[in-house]
TORKE-455447 format. One record per residue: residue in three letters; x, y, z of N, C-alpha, C in turn. Coordinates in steps of 0.2 Angstrom, whole numbers, plus 5000, padded with zeros to 4 digits. Atoms other than C-alpha are relative to their C-alpha. Example, Ala and Ser with C-alpha at 12.3 -4.5 7.8 and 13.67 -1.06 7.14 Angstrom:
! TORKE-455447
ala500449945000506249785039500450065000/ser499649944999506849955036499650055003/
This chain:
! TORKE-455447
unk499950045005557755605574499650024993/unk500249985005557455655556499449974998/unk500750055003555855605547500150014991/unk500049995007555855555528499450004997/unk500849945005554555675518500149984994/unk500049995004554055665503500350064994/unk499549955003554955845498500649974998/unk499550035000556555745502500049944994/unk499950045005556055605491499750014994/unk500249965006555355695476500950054998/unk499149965002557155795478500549944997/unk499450075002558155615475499750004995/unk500250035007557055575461500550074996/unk499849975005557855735453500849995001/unk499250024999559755695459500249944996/unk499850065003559655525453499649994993/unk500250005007558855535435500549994995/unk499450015003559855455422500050044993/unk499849985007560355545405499450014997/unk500650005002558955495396499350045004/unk500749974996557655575408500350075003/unk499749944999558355745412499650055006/unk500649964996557755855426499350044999/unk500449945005556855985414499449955000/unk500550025002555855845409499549955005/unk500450034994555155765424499850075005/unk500249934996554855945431499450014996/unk500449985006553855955416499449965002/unk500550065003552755795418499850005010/unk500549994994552455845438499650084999/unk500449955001552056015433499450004997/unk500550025003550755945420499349955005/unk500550034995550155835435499650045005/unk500349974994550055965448499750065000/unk500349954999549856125441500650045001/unk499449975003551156265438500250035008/unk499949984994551156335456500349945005/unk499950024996551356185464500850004998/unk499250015000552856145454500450045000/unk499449974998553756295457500049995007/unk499750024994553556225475500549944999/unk499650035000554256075469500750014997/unk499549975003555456155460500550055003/unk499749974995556056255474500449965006/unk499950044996556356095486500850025001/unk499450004997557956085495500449934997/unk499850105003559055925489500449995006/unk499950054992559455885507499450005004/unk500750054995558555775521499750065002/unk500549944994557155895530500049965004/unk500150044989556755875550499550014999/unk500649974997555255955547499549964999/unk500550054999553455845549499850034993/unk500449995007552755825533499350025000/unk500849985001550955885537500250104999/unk499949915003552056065532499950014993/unk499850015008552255995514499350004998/unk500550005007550956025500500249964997/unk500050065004551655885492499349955000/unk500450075000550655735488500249954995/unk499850065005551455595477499349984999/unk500450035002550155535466500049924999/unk500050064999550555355468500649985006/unk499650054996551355235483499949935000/unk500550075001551555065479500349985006/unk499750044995551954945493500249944998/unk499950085003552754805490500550014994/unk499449995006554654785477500049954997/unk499950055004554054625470500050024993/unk500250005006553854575452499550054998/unk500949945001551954675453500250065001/unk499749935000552754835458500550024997/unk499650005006554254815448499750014994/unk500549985005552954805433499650075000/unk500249954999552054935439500350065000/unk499649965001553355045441500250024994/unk499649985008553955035425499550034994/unk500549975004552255065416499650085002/unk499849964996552055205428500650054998/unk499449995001553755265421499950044991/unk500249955006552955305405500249944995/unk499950065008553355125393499349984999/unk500650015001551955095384499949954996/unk500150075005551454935374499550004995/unk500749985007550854945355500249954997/unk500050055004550554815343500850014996/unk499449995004552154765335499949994991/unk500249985007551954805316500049924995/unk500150065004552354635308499749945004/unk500350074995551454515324499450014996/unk500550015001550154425321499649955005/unk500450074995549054355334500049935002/unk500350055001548654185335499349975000/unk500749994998547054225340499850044995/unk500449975005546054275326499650065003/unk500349964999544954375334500150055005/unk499849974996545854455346500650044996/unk499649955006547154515332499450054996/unk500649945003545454585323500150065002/unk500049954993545354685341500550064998/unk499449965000546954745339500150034995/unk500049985006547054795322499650074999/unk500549945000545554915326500450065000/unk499549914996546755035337500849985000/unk499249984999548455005331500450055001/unk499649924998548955185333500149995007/unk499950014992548455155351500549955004/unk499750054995549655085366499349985004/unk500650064998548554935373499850065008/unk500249964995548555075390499350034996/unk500449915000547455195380499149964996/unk500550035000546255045375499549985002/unk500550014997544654955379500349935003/unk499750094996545254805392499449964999/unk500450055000543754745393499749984994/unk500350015007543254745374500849954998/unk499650045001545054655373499949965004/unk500050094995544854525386499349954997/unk500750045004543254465379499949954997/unk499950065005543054295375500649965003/unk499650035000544754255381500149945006/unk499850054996545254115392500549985004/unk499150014997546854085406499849965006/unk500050024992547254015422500150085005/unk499949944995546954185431499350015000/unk500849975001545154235435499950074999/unk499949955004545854415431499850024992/unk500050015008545254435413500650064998/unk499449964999546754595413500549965001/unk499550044999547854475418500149964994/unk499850055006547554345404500050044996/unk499849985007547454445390500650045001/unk499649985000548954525396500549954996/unk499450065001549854375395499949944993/unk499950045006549054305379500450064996/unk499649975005550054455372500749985000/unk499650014998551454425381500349944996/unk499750035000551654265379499349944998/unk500750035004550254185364499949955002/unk500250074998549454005368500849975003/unk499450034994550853975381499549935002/unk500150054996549653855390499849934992/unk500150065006549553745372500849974998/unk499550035000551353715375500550044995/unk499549965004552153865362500350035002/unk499749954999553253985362500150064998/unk499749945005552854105351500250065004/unk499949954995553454275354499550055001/unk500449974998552654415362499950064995/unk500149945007551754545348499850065003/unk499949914999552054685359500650024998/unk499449975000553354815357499950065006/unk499949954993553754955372500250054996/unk499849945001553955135369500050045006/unk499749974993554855245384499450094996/unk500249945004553555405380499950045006/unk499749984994554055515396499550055001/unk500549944996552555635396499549975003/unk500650014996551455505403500349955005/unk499950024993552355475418499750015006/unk500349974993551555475436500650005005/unk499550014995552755505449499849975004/unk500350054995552755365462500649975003/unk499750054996553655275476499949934999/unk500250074999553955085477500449995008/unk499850044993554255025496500149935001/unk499850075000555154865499500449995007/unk499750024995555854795514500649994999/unk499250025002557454735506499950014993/unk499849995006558054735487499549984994/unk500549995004557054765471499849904998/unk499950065000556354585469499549965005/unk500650074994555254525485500349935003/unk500250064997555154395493500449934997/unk499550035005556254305477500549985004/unk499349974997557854365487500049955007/unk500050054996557154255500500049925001/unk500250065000556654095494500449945000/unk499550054999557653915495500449994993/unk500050005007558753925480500349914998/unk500350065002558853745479499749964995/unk500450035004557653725471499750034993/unk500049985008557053745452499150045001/unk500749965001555353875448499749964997/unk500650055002553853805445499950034992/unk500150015004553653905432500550034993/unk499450005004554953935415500150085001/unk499749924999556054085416499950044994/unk500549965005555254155400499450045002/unk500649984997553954155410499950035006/unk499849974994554454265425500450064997/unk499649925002555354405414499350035000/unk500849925000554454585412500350024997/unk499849965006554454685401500550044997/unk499349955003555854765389500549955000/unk499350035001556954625394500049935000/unk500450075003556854445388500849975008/unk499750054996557654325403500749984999/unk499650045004558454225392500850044999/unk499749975001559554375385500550025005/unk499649974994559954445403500649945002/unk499550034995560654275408500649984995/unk499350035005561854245390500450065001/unk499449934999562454425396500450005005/unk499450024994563054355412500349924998/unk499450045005563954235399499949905006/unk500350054997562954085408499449964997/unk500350055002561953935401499549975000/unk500650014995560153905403500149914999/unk500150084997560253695407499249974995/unk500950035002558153695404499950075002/unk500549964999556753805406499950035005/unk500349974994556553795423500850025004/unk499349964997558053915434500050015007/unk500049994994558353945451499850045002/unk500249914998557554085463500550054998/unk499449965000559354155466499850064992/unk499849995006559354185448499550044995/unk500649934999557554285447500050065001/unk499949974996557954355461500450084998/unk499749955000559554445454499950054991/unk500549985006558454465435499750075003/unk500549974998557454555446500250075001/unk499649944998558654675454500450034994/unk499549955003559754725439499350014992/unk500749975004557854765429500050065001/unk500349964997557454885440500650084997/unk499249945002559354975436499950034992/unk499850025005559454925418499550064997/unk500449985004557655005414499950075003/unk499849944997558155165425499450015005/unk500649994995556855135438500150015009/unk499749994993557955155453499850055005/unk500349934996557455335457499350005002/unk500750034998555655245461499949975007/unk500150074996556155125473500350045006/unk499649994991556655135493499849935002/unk500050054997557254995500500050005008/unk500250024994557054925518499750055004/unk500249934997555855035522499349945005/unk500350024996554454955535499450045002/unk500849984998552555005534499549985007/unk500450044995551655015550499150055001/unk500649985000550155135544499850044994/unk500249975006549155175529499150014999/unk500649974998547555275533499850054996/unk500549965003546355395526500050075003/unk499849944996546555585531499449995005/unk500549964998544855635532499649945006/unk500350044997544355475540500349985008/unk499649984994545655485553499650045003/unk499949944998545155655555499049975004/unk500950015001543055605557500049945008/unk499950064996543555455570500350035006/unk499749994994544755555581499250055002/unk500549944996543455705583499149955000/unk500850025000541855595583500049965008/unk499950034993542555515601499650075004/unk500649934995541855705609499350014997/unk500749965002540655785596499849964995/unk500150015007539555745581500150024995/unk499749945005540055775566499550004995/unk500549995000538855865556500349984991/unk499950035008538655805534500450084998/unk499449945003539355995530500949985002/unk499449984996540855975542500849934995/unk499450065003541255805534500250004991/unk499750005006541155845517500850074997/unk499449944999542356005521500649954999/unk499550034998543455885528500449954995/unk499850055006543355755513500450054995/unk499749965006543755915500500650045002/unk499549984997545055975511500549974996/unk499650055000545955805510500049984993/unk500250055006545455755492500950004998/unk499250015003547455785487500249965002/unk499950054995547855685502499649945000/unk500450054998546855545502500449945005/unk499450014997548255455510500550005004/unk499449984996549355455525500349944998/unk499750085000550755315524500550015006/unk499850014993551655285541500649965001/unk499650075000553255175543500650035002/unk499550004998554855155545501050004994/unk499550035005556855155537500549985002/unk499350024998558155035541500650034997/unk499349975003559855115539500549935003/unk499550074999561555045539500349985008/unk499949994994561755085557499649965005/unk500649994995560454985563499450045004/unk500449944997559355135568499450014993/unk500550005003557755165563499550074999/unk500149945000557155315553499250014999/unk500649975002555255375554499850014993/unk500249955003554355425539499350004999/unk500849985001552755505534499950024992/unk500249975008552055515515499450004998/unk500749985002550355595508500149964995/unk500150025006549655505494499249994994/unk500650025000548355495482499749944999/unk500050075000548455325478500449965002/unk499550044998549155175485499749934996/unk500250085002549355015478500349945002/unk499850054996549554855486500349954996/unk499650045004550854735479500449955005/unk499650044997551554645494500049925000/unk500050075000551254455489499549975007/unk500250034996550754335500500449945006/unk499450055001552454255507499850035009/unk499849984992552354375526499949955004/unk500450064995551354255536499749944999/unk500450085003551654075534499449965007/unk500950005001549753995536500649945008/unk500050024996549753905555499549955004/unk500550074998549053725562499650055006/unk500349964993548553855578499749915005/unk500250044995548653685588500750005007/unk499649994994549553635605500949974997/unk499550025003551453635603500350024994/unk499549985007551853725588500650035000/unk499349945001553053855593500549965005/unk499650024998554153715600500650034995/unk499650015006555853735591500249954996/unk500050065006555753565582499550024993/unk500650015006554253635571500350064995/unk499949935005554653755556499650034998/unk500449965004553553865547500150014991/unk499849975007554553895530500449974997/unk499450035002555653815519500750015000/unk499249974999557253935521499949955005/unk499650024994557053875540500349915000/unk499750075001557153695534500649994998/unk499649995002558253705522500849995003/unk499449984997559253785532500649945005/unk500250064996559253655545500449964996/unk499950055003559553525532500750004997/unk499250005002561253595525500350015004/unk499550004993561953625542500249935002/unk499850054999561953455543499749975007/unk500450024994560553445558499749965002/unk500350065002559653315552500249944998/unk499950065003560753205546500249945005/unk499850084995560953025554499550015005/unk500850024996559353035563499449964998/unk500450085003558352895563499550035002/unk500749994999556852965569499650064991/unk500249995007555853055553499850065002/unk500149935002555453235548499350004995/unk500649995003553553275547499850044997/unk499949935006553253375533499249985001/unk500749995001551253455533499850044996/unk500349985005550453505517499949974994/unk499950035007550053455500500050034992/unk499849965006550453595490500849984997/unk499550005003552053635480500650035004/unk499649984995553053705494500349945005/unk500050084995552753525505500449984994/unk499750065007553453435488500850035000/unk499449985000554853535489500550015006/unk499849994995555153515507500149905000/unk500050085000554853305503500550004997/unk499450005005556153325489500550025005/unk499349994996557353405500500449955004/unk499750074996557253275513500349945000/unk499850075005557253145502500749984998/unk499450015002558853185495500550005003/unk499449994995559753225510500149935003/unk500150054995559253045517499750005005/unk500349964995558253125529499149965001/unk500650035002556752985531499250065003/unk500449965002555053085530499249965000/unk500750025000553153075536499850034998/unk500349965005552053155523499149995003/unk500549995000550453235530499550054998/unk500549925003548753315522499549955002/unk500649994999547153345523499449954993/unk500349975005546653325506500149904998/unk499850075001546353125497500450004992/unk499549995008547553085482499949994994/unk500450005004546253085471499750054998/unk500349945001545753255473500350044993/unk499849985006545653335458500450075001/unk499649924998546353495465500750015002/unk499249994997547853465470500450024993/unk499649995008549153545460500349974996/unk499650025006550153435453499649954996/unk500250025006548753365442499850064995/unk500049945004548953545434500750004998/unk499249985002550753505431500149944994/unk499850065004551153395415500849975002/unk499350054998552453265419500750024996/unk499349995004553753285407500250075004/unk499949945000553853465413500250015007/unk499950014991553953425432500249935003/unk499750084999554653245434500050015007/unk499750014993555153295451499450005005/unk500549994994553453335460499549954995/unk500550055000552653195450500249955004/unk499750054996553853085459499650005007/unk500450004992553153155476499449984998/unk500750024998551453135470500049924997/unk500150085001551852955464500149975008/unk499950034994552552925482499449985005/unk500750004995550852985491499549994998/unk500550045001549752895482500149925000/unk499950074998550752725484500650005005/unk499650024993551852735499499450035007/unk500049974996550552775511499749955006/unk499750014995550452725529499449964998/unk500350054995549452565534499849975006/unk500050014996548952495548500449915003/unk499850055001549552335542500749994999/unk499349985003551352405537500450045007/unk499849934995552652495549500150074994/unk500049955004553352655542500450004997/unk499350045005554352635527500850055002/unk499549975000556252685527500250064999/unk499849935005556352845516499250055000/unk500549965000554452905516499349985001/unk500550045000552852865520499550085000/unk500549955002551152975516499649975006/unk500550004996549553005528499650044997/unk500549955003548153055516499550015004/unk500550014998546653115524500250005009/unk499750014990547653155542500150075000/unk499749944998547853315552500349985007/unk499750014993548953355566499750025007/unk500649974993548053375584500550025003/unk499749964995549653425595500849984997/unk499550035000551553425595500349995008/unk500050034992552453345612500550025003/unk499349964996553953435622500649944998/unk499450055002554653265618500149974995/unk500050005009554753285599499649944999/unk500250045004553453175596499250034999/unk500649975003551553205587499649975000/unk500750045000549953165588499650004992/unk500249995006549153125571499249965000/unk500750045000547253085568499849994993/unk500450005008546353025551499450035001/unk500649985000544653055545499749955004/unk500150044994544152915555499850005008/unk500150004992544452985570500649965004/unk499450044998545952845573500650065001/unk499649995001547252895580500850005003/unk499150055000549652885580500350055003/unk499549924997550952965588500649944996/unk499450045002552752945581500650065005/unk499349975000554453005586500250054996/unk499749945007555153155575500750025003/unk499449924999556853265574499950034998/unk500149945003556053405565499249984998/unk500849985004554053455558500150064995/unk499949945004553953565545499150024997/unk500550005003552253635542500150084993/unk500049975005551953715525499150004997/unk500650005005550253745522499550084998/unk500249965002550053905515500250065004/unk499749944999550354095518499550045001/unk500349955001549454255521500650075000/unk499549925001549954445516500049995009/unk500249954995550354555532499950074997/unk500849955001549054685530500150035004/unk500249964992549254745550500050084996/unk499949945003549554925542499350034996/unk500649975002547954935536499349985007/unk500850024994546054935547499949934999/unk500250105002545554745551500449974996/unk499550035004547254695545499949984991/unk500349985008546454735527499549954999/unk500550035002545254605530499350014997/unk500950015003543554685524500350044993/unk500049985009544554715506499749944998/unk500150085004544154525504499349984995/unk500650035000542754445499499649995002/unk500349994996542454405513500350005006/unk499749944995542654535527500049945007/unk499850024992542654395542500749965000/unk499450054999544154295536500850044997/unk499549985002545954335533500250004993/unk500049985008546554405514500649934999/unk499350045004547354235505500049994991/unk500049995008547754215488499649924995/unk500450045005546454065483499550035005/unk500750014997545154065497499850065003/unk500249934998545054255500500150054998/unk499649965002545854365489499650075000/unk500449934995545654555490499350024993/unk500649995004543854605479500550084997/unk499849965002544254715466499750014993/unk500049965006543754815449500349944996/unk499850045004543954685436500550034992/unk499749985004544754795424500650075002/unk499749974996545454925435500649995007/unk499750004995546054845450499850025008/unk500349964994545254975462499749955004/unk500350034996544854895477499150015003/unk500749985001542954885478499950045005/unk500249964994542854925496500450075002/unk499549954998544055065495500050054995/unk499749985007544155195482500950025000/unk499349975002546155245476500349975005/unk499650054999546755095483499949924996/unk500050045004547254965473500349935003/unk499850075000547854785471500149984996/unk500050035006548754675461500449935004/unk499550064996549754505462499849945003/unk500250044997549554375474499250015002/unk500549974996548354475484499350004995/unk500750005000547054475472499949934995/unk500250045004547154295465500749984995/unk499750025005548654305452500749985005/unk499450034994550154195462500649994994/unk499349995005551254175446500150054996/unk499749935003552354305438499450024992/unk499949995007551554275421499350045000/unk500849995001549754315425500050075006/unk500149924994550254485441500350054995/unk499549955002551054585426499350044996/unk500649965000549254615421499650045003/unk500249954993548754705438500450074999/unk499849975002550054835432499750044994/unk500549975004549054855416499450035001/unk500349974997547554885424500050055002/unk500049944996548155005437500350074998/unk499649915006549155115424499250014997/unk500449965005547655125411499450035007/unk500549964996546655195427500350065002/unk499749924997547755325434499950054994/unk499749955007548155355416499450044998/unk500649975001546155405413500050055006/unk500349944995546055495429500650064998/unk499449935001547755605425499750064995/unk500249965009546855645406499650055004/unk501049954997545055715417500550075003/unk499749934996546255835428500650054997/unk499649935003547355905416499450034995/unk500749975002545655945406499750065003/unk500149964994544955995422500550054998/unk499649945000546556115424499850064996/unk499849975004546456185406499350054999/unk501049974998544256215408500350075005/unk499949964995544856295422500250075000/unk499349955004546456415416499850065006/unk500249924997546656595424500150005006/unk500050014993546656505443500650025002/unk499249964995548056495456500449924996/unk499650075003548556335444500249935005/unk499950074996548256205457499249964997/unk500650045002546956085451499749955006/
């Protein structure tokens, strides 16, 4: 069985390069990265698969992102060598954040000071890279405007990194998955990336925006003809399957420390060996054959973009993995347009009180599908999302929270016909004979009859491919990485994973859940590579006269 190396995929990057980027000139911008010997290795590659084990190759791709959502699609592209400068006739809205800018108009925002431009500023991300991002992006948005964005993009192709993105399926994520049913939370203005305005893409598929808010499908496929449009294809590999992302020298330290000791000379050998490698990545490639190809890539960085959509969040109580209970909204959905649910008089217990629950309340709702509504949380709690949502702008999920604050169950009431809420209730079991136990705070507690459960209360990455299923990136190393209560700890202007060096994070993973606020993790993680690339071609030229490997 063949194995897919890095030789092989540093060879397609030069097969598929559109017009605009020319072989010469990405031969040019690995050469500048590697060193003038490596690249006549890379220059000499074969443009067909090898069988051979990549522990032959001297390769080492300076970047592997995982993950082909939105975050890695951004990162990709800046990666790619577009750089964002002050556009010559914008004018802030923020006075002193325009002053900022003004300093270094010559400079693309990559080659400035992040943290002297985020300073002061204010968003719904606790990223300060993230918000300043997106007040460029997209000025006083949260004040209800639309001004446009006072960047401009230049493709400036000598400051390219060559890098992979892995995605299990098509450029887009988890997008590609989701119930398209239903309308985004947030506007499609506010889900483009950059170079290419939403709007424009969808009056070019000669189709009408209604309102603001679009359907996933319709992101989804924004998302996939980005990735073409901005020539970023030769980056991407789809359905590829991670099952190991490890450290050479630390592999190396952990196998041989089972017999002997290892002495501090032996392991810094071992580090300086490895330093190009820092990286092994381990996985898999679905072909179209169903058959599954191995592959093996060195790297010196990897950065983590996989969302938080893998593994929906689990009651872990008796009874869950009946077939009446779901997990996710497709499997409802799905369910509910087959026509499974319909004419059933018993109700569908939906369990959460986020915006996924609301949208599985909504579903039901519409279908006739009567619906018991339960959470943890009382309908007063400030935190609940949809007092983060202004009504005019979400009619539909204030309606569900108008419901669960005045339809809920009494003891006094049976269970209404279309909906009934149970604030301040969890579930203790489900029953072989579709029925459920529900207890209040109180302690009291109901069983009802059901045709379906659908719990919805959250998601975690999967991680398994990293040590402790990436738990001690977090916060805190005893609980699983989630994207409010435990996101991965990281370098506030870089990204770098604290506990890791030259691994990163961006996106859900470390706190930013919406498009508008993960296109700053990108920014981040470029202006850091991009520093470190400047030190080593330096290094190189300090150097001179060597065997041209730095």
């Amino acid at each position: 069985m063949p194995v897919w190396c890095c030789r092989c995929s540093l060879a397609a990057h030069f097969r598929s390069y559109s017009d605009t980027e020319t072989e010469g000139e990405i031969f040019n911008s690995l050469v500048q990265y590697f060193g003038d010997n490596l690249g006549q290795k890379v220059k000499a590659m074969p443009l067909v698969e090898e069988t051979s084990l990549l522990e032959d190759s001297s390769v080492t791709l300076p970047v592997v992102v995982i993950g082909n959502g939105p975050s890695g699609i951004c990162l990709s592209y800046m990666l790619s060598g577009y750089r964002p400068y002050l556009s010559s006739e914008a004018i802030h809205p923020n006075t002193i954040l325009h002053s900022k800018l003004e300093e270094a108009r010559h400079l693309s925002i990559v080659d400035q000071d992040l943290e002297y431009l985020s300073e002061g500023l204010e968003g719904r991300s606790s990223n300060p890279v993230a918000v300043l991002f997106d007040t460029l992006l997209h000025p006083d948005a949260d004040f209800g405007y639309d001004y446009p964005s006072v960047l401009h993009w230049k493709l400036e192709q000598h400051h390219y990194i060559p890098h992979l993105v892995l995605g299990k399926g098509p450029p887009g994520g988890a997008w590609h998955n989701m119930e398209g049913s239903m309308l985004t939370i947030s506007f499609g203005n506010w889900m483009e990336l950059p170079g290419l305005k939403f709007k424009d893409w969808v009056s070019s598929k000669r189709r009408n925006l209604k309102g603001d808010r679009v359907m996933p499908e319709e992101i989804a496929r924004y998302y996939k003809h980005y990735v073409k449009v901005m020539g970023l294809q030769k980056n991407f590999r789809e359905n590829t399957y991670i099952t190991s992302v490890s450290r050479l020298y630390r592999d190396q330290v952990d196998n041989d420390g089972q017999g002997r000791n290892i002495s501090t000379q032996h392991l810094q050998i071992e580090k300086s060996k490895f330093a190009k490698r820092n990286w092994e990545i381990r996985g898999y490639q679905r072909v179209g054959d169903g058959s599954h190809i191995p592959f093996c890539l060195f790297a010196e960085n990897v950065a983590l973009a996989t969302g938080t959509l893998d593994s929906p969040g689990r009651l872990e109580i008796e009874g869950e993995d009946f077939p009446f209970v779901f997990h996710s909204m497709p499997e409802f959905g799905a369910a509910v347009s087959k026509g499974k649910l319909r004419g059933k008089v018993d109700p569908v217990l939906i369990v959460g009180s986020g915006l996924t629950a609301a949208d599985a309340v909504l579903c039901a709702y519409n279908n006739n599908v009567p619906v018991i509504h339960v959470f943890r949380r009382r309908v007063t709690d400030p935190d609940l999302i949809f007092k983060q949502l202004p009504k005019k702008l979400y009619p539909e999920y204030h309606k569900v929270y108008h419901m669960m604050c005045t339809q809920s169950y009494s003891s006094d009431s049976n269970l209404s016909s279309d909906y009934t809420s149970f604030p301040e209730h969890h579930v203790l079991a489900f029953k072989s004979d579709m029925k459920c136990i529900l207890q209040s705070i109180s302690g009291l507690k109901k069983i009802f009859k059901l045709s379906a459960a659908v719990v919805l209360i959250g998601s975690h990455p999967n991680l398994s491919f990293l040590k402790e299923q990436g738990c001690y990136l977090g916060h805190n190393s005893s609980l699983p990485i989630t994207c409010k209560g435990n996101p991965v700890e990281i370098d506030a202007y870089t990204y770098e994973c604290v506990k890791e060096a030259n691994l990163f994070a961006l996106g859900p993973l470390v706190g930013d859940n919406f498009v508008r606020f993960l296109k700053g993790g990108a920014l981040g993680v470029t202006r850091c590579l991009a520093i470190r690339q400047k030190k080593k071609k330096h290094l190189f030229v300090e150097r001179g006269g060597g065997d041209g490997i730095v």
